[in-house]
mmCIF file of the N, C-alpha and C atoms, coordinates in Angstrom:
data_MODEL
# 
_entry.id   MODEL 
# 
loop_
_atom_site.group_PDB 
_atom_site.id 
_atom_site.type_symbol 
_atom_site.label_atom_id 
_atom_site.label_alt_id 
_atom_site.label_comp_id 
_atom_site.label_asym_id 
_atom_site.label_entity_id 
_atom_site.label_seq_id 
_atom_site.pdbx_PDB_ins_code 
_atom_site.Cartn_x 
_atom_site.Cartn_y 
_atom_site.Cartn_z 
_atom_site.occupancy 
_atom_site.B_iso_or_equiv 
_atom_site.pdbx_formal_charge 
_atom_site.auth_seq_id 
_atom_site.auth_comp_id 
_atom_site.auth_asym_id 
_atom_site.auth_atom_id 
_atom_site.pdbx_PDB_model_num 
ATOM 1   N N  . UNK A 1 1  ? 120.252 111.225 43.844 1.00 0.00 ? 1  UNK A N  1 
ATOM 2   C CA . UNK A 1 1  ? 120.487 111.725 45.186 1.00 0.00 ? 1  UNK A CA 1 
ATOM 3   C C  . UNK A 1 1  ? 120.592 110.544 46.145 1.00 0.00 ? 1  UNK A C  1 
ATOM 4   N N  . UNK A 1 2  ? 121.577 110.778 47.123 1.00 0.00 ? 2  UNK A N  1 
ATOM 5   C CA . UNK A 1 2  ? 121.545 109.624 47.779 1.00 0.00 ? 2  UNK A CA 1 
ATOM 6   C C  . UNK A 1 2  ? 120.896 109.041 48.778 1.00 0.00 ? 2  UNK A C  1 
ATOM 7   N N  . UNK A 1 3  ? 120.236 108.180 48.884 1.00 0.00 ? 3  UNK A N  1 
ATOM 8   C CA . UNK A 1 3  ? 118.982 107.722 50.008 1.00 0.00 ? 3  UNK A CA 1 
ATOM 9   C C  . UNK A 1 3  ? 117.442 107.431 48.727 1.00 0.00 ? 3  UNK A C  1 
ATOM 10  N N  . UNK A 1 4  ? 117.494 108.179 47.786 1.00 0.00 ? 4  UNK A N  1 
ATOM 11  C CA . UNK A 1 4  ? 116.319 107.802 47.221 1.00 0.00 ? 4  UNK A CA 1 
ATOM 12  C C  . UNK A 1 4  ? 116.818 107.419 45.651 1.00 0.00 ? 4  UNK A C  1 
ATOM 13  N N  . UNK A 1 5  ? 117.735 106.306 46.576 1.00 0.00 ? 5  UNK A N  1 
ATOM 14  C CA . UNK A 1 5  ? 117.562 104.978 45.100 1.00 0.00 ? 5  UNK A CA 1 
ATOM 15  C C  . UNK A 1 5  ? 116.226 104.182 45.147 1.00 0.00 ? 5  UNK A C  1 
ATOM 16  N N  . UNK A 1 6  ? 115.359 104.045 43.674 1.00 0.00 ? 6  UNK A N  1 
ATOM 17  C CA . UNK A 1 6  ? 114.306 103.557 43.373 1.00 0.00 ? 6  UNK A CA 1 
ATOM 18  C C  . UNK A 1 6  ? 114.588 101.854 42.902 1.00 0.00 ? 6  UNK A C  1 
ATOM 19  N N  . UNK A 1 7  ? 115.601 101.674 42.391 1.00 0.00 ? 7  UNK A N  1 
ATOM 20  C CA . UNK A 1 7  ? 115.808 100.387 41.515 1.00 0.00 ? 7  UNK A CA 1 
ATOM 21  C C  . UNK A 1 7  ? 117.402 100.371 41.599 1.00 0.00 ? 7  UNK A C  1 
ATOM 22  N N  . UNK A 1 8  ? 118.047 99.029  41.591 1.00 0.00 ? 8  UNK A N  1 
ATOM 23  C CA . UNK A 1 8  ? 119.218 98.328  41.969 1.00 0.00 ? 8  UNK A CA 1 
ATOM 24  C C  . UNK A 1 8  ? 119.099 97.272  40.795 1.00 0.00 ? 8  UNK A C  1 
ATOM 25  N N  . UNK A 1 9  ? 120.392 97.057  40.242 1.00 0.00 ? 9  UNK A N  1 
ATOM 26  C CA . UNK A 1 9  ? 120.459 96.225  39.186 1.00 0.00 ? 9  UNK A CA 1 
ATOM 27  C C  . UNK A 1 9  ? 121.811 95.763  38.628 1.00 0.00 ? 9  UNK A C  1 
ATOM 28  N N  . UNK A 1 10 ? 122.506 94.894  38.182 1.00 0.00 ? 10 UNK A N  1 
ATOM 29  C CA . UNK A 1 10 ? 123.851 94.471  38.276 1.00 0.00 ? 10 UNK A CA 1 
ATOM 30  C C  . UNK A 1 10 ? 123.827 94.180  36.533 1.00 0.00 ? 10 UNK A C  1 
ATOM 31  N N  . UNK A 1 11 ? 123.024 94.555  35.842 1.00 0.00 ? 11 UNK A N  1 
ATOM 32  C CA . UNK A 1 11 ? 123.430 94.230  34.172 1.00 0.00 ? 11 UNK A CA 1 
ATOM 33  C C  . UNK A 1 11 ? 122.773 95.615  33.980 1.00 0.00 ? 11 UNK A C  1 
ATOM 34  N N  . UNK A 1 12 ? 123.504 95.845  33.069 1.00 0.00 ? 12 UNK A N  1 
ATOM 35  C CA . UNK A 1 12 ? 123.109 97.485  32.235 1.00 0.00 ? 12 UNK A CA 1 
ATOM 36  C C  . UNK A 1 12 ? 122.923 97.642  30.619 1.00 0.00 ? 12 UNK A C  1 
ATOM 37  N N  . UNK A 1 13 ? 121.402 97.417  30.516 1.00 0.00 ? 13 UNK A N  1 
ATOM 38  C CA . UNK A 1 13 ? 120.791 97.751  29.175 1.00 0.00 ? 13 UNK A CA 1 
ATOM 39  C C  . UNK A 1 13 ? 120.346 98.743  28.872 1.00 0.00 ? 13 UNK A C  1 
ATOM 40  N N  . UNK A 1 14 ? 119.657 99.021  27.624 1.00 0.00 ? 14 UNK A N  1 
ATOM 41  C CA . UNK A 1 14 ? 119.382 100.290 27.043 1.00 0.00 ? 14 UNK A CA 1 
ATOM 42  C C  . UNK A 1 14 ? 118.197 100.959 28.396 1.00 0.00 ? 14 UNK A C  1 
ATOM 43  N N  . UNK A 1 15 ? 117.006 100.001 28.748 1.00 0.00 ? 15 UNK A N  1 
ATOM 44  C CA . UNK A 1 15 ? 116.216 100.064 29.879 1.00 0.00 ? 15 UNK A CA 1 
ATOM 45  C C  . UNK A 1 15 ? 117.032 101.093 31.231 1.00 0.00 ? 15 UNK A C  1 
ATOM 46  N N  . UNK A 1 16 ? 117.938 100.657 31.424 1.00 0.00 ? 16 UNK A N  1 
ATOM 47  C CA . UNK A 1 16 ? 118.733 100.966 32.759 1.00 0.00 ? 16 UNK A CA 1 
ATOM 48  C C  . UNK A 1 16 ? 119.448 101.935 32.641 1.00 0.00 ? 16 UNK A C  1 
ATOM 49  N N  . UNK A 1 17 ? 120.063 102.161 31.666 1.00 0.00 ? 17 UNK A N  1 
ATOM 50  C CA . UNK A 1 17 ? 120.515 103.969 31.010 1.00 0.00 ? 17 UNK A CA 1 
ATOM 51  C C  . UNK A 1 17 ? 119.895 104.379 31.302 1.00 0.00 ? 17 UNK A C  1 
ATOM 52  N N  . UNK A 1 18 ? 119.104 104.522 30.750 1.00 0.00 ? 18 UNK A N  1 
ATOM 53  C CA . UNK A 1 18 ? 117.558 105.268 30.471 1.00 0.00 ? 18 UNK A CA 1 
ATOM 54  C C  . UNK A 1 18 ? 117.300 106.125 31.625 1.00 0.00 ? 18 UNK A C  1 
ATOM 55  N N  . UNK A 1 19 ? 117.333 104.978 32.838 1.00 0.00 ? 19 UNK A N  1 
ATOM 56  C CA . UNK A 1 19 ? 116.730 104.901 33.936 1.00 0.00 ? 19 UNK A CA 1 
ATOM 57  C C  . UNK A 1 19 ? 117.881 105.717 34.568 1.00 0.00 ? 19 UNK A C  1 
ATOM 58  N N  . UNK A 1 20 ? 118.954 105.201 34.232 1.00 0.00 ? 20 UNK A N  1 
ATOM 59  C CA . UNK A 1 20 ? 120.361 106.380 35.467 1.00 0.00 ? 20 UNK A CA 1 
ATOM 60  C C  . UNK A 1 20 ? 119.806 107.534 34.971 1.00 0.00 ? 20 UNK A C  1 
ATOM 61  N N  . UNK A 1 21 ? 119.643 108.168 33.424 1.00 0.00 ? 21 UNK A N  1 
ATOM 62  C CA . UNK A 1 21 ? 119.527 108.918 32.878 1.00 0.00 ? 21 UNK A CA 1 
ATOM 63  C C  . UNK A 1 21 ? 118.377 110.061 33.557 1.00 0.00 ? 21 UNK A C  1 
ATOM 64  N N  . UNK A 1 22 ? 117.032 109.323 34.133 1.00 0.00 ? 22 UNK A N  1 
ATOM 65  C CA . UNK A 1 22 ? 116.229 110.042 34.891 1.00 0.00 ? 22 UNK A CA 1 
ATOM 66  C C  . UNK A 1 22 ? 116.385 109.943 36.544 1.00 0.00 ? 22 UNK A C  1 
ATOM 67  N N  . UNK A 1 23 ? 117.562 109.942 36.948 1.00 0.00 ? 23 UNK A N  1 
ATOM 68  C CA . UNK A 1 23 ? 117.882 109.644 38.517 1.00 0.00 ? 23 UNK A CA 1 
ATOM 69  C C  . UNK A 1 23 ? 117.575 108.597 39.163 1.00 0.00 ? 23 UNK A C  1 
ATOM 70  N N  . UNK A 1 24 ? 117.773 107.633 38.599 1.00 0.00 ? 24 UNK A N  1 
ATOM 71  C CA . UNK A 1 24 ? 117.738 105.845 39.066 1.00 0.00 ? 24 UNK A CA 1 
ATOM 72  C C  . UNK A 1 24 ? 119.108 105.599 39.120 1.00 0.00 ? 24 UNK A C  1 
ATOM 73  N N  . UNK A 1 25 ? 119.906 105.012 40.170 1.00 0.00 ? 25 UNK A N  1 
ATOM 74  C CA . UNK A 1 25 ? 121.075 104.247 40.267 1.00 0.00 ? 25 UNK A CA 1 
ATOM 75  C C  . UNK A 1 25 ? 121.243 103.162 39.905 1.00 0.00 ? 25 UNK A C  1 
ATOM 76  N N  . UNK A 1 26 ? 121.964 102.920 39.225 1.00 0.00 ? 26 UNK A N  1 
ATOM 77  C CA . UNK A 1 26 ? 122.061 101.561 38.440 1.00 0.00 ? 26 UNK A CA 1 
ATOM 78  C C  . UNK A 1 26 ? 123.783 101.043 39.027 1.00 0.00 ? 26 UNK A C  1 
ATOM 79  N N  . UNK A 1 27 ? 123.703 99.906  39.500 1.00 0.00 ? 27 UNK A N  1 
ATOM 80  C CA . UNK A 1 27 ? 124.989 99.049  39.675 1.00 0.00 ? 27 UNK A CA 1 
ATOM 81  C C  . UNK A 1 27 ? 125.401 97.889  39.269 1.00 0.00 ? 27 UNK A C  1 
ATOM 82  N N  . UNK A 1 28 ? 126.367 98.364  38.240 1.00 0.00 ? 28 UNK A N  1 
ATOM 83  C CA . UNK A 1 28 ? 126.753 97.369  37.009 1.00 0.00 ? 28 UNK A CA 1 
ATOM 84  C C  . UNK A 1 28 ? 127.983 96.538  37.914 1.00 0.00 ? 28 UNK A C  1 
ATOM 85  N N  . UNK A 1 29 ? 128.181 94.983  38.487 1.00 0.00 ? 29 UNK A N  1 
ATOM 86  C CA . UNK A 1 29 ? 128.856 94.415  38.920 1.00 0.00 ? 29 UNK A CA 1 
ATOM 87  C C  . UNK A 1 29 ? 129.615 93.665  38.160 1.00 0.00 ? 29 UNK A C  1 
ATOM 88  N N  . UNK A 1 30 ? 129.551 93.995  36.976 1.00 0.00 ? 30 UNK A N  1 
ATOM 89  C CA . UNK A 1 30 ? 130.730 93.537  35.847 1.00 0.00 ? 30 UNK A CA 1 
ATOM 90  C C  . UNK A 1 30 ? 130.920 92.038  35.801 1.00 0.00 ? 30 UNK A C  1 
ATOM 91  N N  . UNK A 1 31 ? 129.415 91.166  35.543 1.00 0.00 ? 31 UNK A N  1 
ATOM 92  C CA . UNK A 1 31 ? 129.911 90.071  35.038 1.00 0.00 ? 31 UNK A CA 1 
ATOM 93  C C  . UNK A 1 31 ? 131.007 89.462  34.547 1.00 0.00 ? 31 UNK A C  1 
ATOM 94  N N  . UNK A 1 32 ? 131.254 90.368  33.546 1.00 0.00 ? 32 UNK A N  1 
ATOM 95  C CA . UNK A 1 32 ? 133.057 89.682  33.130 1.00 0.00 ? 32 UNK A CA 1 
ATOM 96  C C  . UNK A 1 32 ? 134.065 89.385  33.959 1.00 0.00 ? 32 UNK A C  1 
ATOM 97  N N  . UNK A 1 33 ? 133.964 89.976  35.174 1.00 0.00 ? 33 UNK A N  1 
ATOM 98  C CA . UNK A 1 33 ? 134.904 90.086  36.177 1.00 0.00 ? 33 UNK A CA 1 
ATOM 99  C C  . UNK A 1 33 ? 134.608 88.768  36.944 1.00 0.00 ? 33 UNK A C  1 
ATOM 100 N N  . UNK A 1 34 ? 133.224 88.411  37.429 1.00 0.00 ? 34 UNK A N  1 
ATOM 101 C CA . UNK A 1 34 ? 132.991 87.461  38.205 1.00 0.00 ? 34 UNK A CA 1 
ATOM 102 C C  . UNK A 1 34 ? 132.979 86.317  37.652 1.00 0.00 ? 34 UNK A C  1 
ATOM 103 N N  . UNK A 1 35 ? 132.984 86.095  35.946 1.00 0.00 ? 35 UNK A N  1 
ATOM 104 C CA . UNK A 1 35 ? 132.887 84.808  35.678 1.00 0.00 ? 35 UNK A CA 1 
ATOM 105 C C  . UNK A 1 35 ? 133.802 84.643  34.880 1.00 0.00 ? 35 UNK A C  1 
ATOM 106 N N  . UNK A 1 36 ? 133.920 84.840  33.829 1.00 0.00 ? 36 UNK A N  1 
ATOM 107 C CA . UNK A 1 36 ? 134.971 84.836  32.698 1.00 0.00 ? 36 UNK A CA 1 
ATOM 108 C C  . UNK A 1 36 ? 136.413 84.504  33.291 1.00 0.00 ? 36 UNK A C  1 
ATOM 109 N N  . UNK A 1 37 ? 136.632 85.836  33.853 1.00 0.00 ? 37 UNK A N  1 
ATOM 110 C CA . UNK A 1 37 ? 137.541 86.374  33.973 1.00 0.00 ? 37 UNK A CA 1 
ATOM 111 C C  . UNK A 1 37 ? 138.273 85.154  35.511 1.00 0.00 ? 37 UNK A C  1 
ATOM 112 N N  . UNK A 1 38 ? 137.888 84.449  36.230 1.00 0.00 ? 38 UNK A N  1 
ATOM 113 C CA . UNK A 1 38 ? 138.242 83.305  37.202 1.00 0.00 ? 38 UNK A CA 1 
ATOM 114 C C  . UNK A 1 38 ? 137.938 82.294  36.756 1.00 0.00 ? 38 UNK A C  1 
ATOM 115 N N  . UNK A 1 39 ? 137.732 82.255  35.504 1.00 0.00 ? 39 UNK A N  1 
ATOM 116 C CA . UNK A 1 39 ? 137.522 80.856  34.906 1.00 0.00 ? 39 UNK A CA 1 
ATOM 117 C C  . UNK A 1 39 ? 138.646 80.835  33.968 1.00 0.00 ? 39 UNK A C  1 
ATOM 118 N N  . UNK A 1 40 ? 139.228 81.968  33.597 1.00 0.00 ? 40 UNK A N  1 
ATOM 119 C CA . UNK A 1 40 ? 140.460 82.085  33.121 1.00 0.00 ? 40 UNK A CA 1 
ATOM 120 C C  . UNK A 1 40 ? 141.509 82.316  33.849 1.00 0.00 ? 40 UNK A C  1 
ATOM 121 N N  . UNK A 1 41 ? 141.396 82.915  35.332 1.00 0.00 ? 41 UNK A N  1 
ATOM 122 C CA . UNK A 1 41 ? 142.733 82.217  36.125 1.00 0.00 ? 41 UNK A CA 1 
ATOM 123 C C  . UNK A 1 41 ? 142.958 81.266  36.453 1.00 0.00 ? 41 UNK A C  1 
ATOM 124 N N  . UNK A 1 42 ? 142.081 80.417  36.465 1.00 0.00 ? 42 UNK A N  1 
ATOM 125 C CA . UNK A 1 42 ? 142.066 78.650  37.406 1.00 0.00 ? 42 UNK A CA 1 
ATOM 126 C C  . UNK A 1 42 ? 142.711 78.001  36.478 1.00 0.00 ? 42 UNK A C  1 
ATOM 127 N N  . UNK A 1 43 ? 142.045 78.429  34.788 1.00 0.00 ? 43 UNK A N  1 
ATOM 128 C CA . UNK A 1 43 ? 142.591 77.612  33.861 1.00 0.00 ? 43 UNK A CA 1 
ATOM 129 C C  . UNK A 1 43 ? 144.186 77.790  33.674 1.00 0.00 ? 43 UNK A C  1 
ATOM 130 N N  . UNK A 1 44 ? 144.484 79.465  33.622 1.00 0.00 ? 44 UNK A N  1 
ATOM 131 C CA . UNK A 1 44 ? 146.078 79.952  33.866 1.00 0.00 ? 44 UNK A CA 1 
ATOM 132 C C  . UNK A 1 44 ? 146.587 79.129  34.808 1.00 0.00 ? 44 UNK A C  1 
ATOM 133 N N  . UNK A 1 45 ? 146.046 78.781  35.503 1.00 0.00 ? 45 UNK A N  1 
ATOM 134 C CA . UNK A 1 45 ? 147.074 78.253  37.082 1.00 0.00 ? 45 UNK A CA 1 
ATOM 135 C C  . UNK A 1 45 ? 147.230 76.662  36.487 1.00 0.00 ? 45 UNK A C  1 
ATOM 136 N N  . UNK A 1 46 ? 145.877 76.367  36.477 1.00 0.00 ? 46 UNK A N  1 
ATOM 137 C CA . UNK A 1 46 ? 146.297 74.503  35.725 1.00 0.00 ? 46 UNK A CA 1 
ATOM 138 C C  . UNK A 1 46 ? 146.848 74.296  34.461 1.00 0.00 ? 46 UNK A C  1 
ATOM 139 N N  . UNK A 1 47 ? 147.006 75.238  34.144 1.00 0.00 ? 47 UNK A N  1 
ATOM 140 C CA . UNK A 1 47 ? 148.131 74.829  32.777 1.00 0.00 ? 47 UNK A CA 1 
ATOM 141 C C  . UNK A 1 47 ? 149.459 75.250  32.889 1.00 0.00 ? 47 UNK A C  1 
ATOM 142 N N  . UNK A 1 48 ? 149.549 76.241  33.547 1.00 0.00 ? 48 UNK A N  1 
ATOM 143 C CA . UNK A 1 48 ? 150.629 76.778  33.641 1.00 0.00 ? 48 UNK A CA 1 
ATOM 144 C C  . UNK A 1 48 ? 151.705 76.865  34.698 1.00 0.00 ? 48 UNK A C  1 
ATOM 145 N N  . UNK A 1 49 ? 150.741 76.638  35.247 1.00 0.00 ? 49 UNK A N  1 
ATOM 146 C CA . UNK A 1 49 ? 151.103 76.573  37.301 1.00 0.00 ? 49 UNK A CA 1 
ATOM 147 C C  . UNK A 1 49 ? 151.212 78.048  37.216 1.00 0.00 ? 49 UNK A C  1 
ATOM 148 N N  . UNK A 1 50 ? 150.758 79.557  36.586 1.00 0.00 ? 50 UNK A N  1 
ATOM 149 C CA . UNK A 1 50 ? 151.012 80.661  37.286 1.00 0.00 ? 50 UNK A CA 1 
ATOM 150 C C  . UNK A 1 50 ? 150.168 81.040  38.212 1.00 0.00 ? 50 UNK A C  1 
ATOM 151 N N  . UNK A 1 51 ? 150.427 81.954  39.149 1.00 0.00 ? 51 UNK A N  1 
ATOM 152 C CA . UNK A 1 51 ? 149.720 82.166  40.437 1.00 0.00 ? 51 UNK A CA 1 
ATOM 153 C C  . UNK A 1 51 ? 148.958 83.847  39.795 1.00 0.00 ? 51 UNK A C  1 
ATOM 154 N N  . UNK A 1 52 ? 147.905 83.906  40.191 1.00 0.00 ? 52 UNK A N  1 
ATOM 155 C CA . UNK A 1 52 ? 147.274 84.921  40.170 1.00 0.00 ? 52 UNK A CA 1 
ATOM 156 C C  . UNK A 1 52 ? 147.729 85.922  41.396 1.00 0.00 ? 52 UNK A C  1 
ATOM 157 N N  . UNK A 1 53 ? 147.382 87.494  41.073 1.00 0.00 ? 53 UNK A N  1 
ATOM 158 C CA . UNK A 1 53 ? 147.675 88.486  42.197 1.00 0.00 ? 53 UNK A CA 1 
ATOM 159 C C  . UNK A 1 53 ? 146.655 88.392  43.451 1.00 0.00 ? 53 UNK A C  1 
ATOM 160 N N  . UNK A 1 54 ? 147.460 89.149  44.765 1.00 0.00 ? 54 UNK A N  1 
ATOM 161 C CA . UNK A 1 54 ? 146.433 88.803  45.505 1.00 0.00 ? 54 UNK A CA 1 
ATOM 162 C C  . UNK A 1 54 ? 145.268 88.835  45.763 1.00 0.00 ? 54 UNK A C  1 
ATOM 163 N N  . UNK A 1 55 ? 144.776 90.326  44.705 1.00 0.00 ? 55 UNK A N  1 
ATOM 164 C CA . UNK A 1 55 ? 143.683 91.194  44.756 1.00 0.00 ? 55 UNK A CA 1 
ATOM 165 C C  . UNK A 1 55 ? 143.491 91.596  43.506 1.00 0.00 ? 55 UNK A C  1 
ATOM 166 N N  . UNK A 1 56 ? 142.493 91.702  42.981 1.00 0.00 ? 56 UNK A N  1 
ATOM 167 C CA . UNK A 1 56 ? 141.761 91.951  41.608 1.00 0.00 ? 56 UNK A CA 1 
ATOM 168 C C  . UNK A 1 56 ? 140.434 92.330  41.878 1.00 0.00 ? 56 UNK A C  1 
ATOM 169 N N  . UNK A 1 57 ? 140.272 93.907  41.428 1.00 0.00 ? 57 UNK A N  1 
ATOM 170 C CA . UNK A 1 57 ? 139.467 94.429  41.596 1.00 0.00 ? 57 UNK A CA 1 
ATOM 171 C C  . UNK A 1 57 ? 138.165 94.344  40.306 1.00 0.00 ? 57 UNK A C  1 
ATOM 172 N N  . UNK A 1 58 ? 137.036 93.566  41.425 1.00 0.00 ? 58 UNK A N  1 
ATOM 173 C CA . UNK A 1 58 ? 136.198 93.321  40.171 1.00 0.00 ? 58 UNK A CA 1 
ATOM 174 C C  . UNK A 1 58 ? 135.041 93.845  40.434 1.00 0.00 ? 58 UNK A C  1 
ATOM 175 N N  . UNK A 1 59 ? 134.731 94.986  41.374 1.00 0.00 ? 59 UNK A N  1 
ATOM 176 C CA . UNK A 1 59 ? 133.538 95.070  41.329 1.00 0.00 ? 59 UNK A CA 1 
ATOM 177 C C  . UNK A 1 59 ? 133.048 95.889  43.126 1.00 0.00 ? 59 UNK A C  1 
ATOM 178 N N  . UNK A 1 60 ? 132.083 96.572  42.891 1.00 0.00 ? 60 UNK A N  1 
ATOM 179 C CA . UNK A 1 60 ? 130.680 97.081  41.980 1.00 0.00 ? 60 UNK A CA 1 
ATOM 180 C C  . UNK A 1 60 ? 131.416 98.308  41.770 1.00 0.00 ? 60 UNK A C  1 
ATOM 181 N N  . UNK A 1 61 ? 131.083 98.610  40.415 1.00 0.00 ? 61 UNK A N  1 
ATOM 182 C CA . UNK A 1 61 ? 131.115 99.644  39.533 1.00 0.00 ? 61 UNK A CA 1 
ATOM 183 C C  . UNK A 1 61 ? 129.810 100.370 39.298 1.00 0.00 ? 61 UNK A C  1 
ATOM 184 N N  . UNK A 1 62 ? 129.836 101.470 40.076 1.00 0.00 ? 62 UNK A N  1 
ATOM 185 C CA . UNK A 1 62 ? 128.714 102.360 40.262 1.00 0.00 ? 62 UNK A CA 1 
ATOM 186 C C  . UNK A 1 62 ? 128.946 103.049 38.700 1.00 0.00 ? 62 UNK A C  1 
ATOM 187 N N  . UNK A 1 63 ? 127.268 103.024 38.115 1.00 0.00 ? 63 UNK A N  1 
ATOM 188 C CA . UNK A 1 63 ? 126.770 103.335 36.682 1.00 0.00 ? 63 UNK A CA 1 
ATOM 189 C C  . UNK A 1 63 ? 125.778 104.988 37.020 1.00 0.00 ? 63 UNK A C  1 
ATOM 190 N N  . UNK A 1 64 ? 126.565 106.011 37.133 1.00 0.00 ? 64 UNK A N  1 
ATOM 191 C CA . UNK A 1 64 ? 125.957 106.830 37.461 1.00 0.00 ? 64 UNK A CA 1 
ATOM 192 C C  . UNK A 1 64 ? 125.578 108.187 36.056 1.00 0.00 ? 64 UNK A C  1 
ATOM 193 N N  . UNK A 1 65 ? 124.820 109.108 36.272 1.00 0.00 ? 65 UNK A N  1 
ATOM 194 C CA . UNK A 1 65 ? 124.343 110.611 35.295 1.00 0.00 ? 65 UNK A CA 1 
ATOM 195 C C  . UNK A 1 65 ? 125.699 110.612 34.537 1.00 0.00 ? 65 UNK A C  1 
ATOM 196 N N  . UNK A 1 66 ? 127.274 110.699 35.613 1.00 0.00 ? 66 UNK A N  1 
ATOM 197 C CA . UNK A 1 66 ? 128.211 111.442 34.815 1.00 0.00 ? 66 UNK A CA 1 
ATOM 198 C C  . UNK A 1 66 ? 128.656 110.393 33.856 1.00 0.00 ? 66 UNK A C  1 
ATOM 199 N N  . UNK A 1 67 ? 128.594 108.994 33.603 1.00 0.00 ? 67 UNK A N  1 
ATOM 200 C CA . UNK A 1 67 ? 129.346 107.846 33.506 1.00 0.00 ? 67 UNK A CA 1 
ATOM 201 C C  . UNK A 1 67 ? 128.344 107.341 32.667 1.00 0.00 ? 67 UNK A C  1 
ATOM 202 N N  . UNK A 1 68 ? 126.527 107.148 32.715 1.00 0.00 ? 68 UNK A N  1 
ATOM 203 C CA . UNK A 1 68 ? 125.778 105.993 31.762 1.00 0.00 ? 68 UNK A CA 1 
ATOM 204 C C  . UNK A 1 68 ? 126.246 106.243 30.338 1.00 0.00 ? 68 UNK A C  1 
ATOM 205 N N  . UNK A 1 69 ? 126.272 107.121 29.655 1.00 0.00 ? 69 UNK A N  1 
ATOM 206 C CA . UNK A 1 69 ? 126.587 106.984 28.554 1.00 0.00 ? 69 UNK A CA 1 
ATOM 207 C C  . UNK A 1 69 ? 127.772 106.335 28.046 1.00 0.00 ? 69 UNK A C  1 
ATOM 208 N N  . UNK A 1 70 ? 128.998 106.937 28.414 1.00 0.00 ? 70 UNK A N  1 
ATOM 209 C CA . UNK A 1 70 ? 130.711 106.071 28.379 1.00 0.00 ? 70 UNK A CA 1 
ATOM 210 C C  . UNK A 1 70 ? 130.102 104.541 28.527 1.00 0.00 ? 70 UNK A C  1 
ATOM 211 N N  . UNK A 1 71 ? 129.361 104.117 29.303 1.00 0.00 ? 71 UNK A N  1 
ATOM 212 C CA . UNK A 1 71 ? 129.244 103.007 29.917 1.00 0.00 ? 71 UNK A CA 1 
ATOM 213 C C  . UNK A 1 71 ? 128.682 102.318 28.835 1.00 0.00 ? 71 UNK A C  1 
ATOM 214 N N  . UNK A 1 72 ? 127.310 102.605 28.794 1.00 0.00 ? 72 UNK A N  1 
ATOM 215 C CA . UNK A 1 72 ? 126.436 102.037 27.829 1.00 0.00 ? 72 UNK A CA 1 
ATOM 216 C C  . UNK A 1 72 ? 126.728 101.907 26.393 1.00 0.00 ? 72 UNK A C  1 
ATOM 217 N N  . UNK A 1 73 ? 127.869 103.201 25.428 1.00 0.00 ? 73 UNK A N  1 
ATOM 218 C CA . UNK A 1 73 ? 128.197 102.666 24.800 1.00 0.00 ? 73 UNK A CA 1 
ATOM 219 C C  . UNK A 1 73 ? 129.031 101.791 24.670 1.00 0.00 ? 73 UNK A C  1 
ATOM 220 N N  . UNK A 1 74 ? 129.919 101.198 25.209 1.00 0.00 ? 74 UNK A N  1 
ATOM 221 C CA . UNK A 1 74 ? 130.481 100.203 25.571 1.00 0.00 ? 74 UNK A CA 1 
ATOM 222 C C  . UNK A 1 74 ? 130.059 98.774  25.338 1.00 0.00 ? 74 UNK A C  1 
ATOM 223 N N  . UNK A 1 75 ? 129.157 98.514  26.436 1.00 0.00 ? 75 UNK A N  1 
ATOM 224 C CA . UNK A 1 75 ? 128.177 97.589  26.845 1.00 0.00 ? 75 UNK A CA 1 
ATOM 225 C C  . UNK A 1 75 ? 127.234 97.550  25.596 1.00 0.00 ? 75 UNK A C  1 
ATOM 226 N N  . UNK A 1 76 ? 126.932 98.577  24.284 1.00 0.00 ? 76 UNK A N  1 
ATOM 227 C CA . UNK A 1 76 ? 126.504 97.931  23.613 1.00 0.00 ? 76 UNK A CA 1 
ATOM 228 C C  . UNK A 1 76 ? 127.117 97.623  22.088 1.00 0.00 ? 76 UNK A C  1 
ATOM 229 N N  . UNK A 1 77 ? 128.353 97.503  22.035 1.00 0.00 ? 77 UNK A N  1 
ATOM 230 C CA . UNK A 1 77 ? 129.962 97.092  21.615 1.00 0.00 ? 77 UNK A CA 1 
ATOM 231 C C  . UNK A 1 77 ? 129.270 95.871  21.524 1.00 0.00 ? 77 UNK A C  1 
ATOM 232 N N  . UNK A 1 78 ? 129.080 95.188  22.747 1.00 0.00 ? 78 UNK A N  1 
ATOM 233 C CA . UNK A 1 78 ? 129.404 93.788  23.231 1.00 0.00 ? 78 UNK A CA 1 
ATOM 234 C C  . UNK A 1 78 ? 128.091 92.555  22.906 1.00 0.00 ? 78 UNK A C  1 
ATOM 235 N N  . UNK A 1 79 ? 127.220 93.492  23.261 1.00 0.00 ? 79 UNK A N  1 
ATOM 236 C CA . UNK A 1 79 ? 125.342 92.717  23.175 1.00 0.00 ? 79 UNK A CA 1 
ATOM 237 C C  . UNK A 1 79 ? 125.341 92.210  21.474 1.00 0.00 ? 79 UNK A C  1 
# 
């Protein structure tokens, strides 16, 4: 419900499911997006000279009841 978020969090483990799972909001800010992922355009641009788009949407990706599961299995694909 909104106004009585208990806990805020930007990585999503089995812990933090859990937790959307009993009405905790969890906000997964998609590491991959903030690091990886501009460490691989800079490198695109210096090797290649290509220019990245203007806008690339990386984030926050709200981890909510309808969504932890899709999510989490995912996320644990990757761990």
């Amino acid at each position: 419900m909104a106004g009585d978020i208990n806990f805020c969090t930007f990585d999503l483990i089995s812990e933090i499911a859990a937790g959307v799972n009993e009405d905790i909001t969890s906000i997964d800010q998609q590491p991959f997006f903030q690091g990886y992922q501009a460490t691989t355009l800079l490198t695109t641009y210096n090797l290649y000279g290509l220019l990245v788009p203007d806008y690339i949407n990386s984030g926050p990706g709200f981890v909510t009841k309808d969504t932890v599961d899709a999510v989490a299995e995912m996320v644990s694909k990757y761990r």
